[in-house]
C-alpha positions in Angstrom: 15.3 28.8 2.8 15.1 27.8 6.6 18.5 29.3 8.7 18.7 28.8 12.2 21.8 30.3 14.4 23.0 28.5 17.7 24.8 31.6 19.4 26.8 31.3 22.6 26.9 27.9 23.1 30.5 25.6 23.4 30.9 23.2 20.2 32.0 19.9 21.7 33.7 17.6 18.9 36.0 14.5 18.7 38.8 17.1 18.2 38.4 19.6 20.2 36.0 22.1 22.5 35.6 26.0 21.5 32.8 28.7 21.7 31.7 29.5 18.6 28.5 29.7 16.8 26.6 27.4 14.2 24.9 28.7 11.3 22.4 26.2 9.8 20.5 26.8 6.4 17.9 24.1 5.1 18.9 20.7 6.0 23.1 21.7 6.3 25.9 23.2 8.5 26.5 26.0 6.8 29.6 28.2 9.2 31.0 27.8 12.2 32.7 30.6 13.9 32.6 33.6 16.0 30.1 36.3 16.2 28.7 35.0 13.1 25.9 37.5 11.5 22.6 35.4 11.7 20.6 37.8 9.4 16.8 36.7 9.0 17.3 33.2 10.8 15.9 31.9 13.7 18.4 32.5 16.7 18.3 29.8 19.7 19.9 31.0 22.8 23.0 28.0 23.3 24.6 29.6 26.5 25.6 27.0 29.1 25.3 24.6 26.5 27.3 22.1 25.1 26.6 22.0 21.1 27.3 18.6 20.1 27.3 16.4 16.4 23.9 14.2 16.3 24.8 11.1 18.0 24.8 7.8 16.3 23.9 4.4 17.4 24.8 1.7 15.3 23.3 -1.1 17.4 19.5 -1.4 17.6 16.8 -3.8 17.1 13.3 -2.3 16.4 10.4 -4.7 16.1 13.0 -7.5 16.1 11.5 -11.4 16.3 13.1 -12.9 18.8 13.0 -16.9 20.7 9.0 -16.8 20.0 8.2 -12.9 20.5 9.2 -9.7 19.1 10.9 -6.8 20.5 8.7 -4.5 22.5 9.4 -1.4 20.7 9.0 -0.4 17.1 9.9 2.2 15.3 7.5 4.8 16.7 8.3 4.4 20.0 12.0 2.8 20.0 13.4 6.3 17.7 11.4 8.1 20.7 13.6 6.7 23.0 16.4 7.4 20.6 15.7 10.9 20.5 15.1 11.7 24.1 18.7 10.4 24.8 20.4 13.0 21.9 20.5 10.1 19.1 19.6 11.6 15.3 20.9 8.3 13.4 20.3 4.6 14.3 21.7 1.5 12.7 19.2 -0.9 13.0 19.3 -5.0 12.4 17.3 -6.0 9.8 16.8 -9.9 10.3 17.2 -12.3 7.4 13.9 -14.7 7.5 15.4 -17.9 7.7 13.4 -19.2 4.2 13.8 -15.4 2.5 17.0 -13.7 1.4 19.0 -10.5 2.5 17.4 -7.8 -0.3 13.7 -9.0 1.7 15.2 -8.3 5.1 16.0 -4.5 4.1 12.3 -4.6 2.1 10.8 -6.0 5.3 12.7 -3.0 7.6 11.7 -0.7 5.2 8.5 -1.2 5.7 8.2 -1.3 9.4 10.3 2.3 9.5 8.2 4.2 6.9 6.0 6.4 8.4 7.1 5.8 11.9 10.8 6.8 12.4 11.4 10.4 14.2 15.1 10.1 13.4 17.1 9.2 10.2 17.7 5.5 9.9 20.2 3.1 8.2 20.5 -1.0 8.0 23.0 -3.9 8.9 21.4 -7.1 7.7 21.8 -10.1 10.1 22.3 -13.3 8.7 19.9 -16.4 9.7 20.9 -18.6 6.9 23.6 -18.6 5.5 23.2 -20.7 2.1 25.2 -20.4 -1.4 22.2 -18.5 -2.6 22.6 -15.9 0.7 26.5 -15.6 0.3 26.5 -14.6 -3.6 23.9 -12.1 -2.6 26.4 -10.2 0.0 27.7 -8.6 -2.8 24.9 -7.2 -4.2 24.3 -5.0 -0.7 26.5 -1.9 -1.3 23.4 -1.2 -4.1 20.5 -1.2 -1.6 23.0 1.3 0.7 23.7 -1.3 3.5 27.4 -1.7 4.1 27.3 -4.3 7.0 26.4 -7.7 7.8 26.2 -9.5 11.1 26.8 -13.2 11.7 26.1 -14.9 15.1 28.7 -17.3 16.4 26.2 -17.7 19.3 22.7 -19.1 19.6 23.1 -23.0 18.6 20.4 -24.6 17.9 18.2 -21.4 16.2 18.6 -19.9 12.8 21.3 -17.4 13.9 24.1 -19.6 14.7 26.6 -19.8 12.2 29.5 -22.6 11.9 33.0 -21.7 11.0 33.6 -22.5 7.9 30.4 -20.4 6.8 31.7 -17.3 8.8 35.5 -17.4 7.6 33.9 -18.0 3.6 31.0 -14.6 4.2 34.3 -12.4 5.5 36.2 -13.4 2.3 32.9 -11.8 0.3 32.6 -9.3 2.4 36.3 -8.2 2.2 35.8 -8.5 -1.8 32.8 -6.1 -2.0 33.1 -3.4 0.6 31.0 -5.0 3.1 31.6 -4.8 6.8 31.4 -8.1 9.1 30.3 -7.6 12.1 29.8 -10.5 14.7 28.5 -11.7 17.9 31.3 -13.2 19.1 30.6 -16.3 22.2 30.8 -19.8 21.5 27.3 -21.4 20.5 29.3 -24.8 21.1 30.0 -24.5 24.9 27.3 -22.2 25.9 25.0 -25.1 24.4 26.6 -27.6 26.4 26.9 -25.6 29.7 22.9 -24.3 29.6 22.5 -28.4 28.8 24.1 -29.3 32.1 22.6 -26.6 34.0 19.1 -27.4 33.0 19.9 -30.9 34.3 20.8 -30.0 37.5 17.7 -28.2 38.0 19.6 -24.7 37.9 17.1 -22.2 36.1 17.1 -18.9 37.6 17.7 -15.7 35.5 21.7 -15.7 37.3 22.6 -19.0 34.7 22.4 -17.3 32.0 25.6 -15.3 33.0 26.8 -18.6 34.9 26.7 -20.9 31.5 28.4 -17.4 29.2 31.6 -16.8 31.2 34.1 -14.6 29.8 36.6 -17.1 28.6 33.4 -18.5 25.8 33.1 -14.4 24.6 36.9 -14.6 24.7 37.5 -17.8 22.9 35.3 -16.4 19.9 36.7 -13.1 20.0 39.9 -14.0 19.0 38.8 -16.6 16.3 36.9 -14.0 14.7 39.9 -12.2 15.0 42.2 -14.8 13.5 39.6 -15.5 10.8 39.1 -12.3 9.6 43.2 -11.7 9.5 43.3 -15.1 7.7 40.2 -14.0 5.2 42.1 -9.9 5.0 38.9 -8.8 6.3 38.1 -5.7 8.6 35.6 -7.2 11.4 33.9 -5.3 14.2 33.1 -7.2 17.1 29.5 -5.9 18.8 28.7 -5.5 22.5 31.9 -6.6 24.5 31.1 -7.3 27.8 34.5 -8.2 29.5 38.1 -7.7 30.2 39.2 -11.6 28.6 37.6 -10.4 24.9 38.8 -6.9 25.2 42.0 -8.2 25.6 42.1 -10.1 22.2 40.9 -6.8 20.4 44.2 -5.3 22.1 46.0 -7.9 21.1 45.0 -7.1 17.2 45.9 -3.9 17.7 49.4 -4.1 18.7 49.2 -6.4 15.4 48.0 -4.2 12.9 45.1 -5.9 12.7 42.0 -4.2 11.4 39.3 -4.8 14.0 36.9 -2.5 15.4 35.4 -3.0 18.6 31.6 -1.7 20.3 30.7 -1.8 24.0 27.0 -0.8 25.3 26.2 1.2 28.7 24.4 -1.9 30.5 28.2 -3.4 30.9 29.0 -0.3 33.0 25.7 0.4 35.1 24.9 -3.1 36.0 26.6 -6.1 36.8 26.2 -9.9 37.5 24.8 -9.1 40.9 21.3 -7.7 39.0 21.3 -10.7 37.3 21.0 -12.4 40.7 18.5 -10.5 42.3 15.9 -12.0 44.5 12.9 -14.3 42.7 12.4 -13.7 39.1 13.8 -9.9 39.3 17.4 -11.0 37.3 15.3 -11.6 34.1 15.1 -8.0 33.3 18.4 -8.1 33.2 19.3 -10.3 30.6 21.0 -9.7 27.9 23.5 -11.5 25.2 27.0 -11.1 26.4 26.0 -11.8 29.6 26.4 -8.6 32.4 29.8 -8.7 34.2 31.3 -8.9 37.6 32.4 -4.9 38.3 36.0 -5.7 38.0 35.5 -5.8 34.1 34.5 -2.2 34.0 38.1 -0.6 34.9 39.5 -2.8 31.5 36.5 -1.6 29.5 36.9 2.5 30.5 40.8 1.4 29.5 39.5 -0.1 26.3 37.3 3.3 25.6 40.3 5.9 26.7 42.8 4.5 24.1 41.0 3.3 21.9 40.7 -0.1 21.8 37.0 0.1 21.7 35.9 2.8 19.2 32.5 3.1 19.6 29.6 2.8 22.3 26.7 1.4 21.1 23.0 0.9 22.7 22.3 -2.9 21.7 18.5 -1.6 22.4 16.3 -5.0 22.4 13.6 -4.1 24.6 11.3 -7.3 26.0 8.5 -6.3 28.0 9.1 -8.4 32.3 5.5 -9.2 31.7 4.2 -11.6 29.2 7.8 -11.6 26.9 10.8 -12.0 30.1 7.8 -14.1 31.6 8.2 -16.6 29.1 11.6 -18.1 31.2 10.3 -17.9 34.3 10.9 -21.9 34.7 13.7 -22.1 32.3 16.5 -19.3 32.1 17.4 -19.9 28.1 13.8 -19.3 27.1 13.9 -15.3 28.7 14.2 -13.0 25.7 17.9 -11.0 25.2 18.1 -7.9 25.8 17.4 -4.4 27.8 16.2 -1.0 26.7 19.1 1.8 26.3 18.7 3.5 23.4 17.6 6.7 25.6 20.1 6.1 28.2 22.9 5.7 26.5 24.4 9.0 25.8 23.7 9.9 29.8 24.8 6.8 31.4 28.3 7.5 29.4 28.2 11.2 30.7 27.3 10.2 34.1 29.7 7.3 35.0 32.0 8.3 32.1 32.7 12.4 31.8 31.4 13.1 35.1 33.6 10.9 36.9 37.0 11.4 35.2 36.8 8.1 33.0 36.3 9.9 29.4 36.9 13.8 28.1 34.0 15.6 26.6 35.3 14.9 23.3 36.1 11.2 23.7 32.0 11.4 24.7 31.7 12.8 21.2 34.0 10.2 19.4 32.7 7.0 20.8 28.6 8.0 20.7 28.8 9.9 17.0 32.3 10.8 15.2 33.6 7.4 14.9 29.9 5.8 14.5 30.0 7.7 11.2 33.3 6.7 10.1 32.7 2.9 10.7 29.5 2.6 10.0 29.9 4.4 6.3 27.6 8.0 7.0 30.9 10.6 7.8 31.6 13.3 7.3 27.5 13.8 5.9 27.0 12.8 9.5 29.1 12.7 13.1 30.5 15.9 12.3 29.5 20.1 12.6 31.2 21.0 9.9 30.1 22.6 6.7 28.1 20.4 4.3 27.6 18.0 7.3 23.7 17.3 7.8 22.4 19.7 10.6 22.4 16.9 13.1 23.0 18.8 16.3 22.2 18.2 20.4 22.6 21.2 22.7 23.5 19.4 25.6 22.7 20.8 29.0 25.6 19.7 31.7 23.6 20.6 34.4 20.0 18.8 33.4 19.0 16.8 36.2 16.9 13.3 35.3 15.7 10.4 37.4 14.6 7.7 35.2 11.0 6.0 35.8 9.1 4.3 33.4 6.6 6.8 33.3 8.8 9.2 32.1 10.6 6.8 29.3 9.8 7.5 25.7 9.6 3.9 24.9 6.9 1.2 24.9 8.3 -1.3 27.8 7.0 -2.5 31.3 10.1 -1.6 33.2 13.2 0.3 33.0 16.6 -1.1 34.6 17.8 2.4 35.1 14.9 2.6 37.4 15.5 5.3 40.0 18.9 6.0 38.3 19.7 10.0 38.6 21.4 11.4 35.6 23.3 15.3 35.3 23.9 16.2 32.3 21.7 15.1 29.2 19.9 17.0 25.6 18.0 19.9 26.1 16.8 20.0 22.5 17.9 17.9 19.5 17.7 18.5 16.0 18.0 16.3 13.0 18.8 18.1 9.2 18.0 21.2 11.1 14.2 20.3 12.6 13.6 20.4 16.4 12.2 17.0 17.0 13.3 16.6 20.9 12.9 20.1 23.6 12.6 19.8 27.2 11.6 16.3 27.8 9.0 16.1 24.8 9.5 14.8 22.1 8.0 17.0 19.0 9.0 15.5 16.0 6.7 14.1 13.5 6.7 10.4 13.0 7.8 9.2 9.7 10.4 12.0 9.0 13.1 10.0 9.4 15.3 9.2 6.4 17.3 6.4 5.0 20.7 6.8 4.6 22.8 5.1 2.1 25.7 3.9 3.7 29.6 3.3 2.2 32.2 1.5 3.8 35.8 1.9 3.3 37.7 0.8 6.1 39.1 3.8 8.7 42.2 4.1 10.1 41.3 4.2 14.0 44.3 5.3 15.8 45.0 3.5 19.2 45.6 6.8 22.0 48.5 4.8 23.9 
């Protein structure tokens, strides 16, 4: 039996913040306390540390085939990068093939995480094609241990988008066997039309793809997701909201009663529209799916996080390399590939501009980036939690670590960073997952492949608005 005892450090939960020690035997929190007697284990100095639950991120997409390339990191590198920014458990996408079915998607991510992932692992299965044959499968899900789908309202004109009708009939399945809907919410219709026009006019520079997805098209699909899902009885979580007009529909639900869950990502609060309109060709690395914001949004979205109207703070990691895979839209702004790196900055971006500057607690840090990941993505209390029994998922995270982000030293396989230059305080001075060091001191020291898949449940959680 392995037993390793963090002494002296300050356990940081969703609850609450208190010195105490954590005993660990094997694989699981075994005591929490005081002055607890170590015996034979391993003792790891935690002084001026904050001892924190694994953090979770429930939105990533590892070796993901994207509009004619695939996503630069896999799952070697991209759990590197989830590592080295305190992460133990990712969610990741595992993408129907639009002539296969949902049980080969999870084979197919299987198979591209075995033997490769640092960090335990779990799937959402997004939906390409959503056939007779696809939506009498959705039941069949809870089996393989996925307990989410995702359905794009987005994307017209490409496998992903998904009419109405379809949508409104997969929620009524879902609702019926435990499953968990999850959408991009913008509308395919208008953005269609709008990138149409702008194309026309000869308008192609990186800044249209934010011009031709304003707020009011992630707004407009927001709430019909919303009204949907109430109409099918259906919990929903909306991904990645970007903007004041959506999160205001999720508020809206909430002083409903409605049963809707709600992510935002760190690039919505450390960019903004004006990188999107940077000189030449720079915008593209930018780009991502909503859109980034004017700065105004971010006051509503802090708001959104402090009361919870938005639960949980996911990465949306889709790394695209600037050269050879951004390149691609360099003389037409709808052909650049979605999506920025941020699975390793997330934790510290939300620290930085969230803790650090008054916006969030310590333990709302905790909530939003591992606590309520468990409880609505289907892993709590065996993760997102140091309690006893919980898997020995645990970052000591150092306030006072100082890191300036280059790409020569991010843990992932892409060209550029957008944090580029980006100074960070506080951030993980050694993470464990089921009680094995696999991140110390900037390196990572895990061993590939390690990772685990966990089986995931979901029964819908009450998530308590913080008026």
């Amino acid at each position: 039996m392995s037993r390793i005892l963090f002494s002296g450090g300050t356990v940081v939960t969703a609850d609450g913040s208190y010195l105490a020690d954590v005993l660990v035997e094997d694989d699981q929190v075994r005591a929490i306390g005081a002055n607890l007697g170590g015996g034979d284990a391993e003792v790891v100095d935690a002084s001026g540390k904050l001892v924190m639950p694994g953090f979770i991120d429930g939105h990533t997409h590892m070796a993901m085939p994207f509009g004619g390339t695939v996503s630069a990191d896999d799952w070697a590198s991209g759990t590197a990068a989830a590592v080295a920014g305190g992460t133990t458990t990712i969610v990741d996408f595992s993408l129907q093939d639009v002539d296969g079915n949902l049980s080969g998607a999870i084979d197919a991510w299987t198979q591209k995480a075995e033997g490769k992932a640092l960090i335990d692992y779990g799937f959402h299965v997004a939906i390409t094609n959503l056939t007779q044959e696809i939506k009498a499968e959705i039941p069949n899900l809870p089996e393989r241990g996925v307990s989410s789908i995702k359905i794009f309202m987005a994307y017209k004109g490409t496998p992903l988008y998904t009419e109405d009708d379809d949508l409104f009939e997969a929620m009524q399945i879902a609702r019926d066997a435990g499953v968990l809907v999850m959408v991009h919410a913008e509308n395919g219709d208008v953005i269609s039309k709008l990138q149409e026009q702008a194309l026309a006019r000869g308008d192609t520079a990186p800044r249209f793809h934010a011009l031709t997805r304003p707020p009011e098209v992630e707004a407009e699909a927001t709430n019909r997701a919303i009204q949907l899902a109430e109409i099918a009885g259906a919990p929903l979580l909306v991904v990645h909201v970007s903007c004041a007009a959506a999160l205001e529909e999720v508020h809206r639900a909430h002083e409903l009663g409605q049963n809707v869950y709600a992510e935002t990502c760190p690039q919505y609060f450390a960019f903004s529209y004006e990188d999107l309109a940077r000189e030449g060709f720079e915008g593209a690395k930018y780009v991502c799916s909503p859109p980034l914001r004017r700065e105004w949004n971010r006051e509503a979205l802090w708001r959104g996080l402090q009361i919870g109207d938005l639960q949980i703070f996911g990465s949306d990691h889709c790394a695209f390399n600037y050269e050879g895979q951004k390149e691609l839209g360099r003389d037409d702004f709808t052909l650049i590939p979605n999506g920025l790196p941020g699975a390793e900055e997330r934790a510290m971006t939300l620290w930085k501009l969230g803790v650090s500057e008054g916006h969030l607690s310590e333990n709302q840090f905790v909530s939003v980036l591992s606590t309520n990941q468990a409880k609505i993505h289907g892993m709590y209390p065996r993760k997102g939690a140091l309690i006893p029994g919980a898997d020995a998922d645990i970052v000591l995270w150092d306030p006072e670590l100082e890191i300036t982000a280059t790409v020569e030293n991010r843990h992932g396989n892409v060209d550029y960073t957008p944090y580029e230059g980006m100074t960070f305080t506080g951030g993980p001075a050694s993470v464990y997952v089921r009680g094995n060091l696999v991140y110390r001191d900037g390196e990572v020291v895990g061993e590939h492949g390690s990772g685990r898949f966990i089986e995931r449940s979901f029964e819908a959680p009450l998530m308590e608005a913080r008026m």
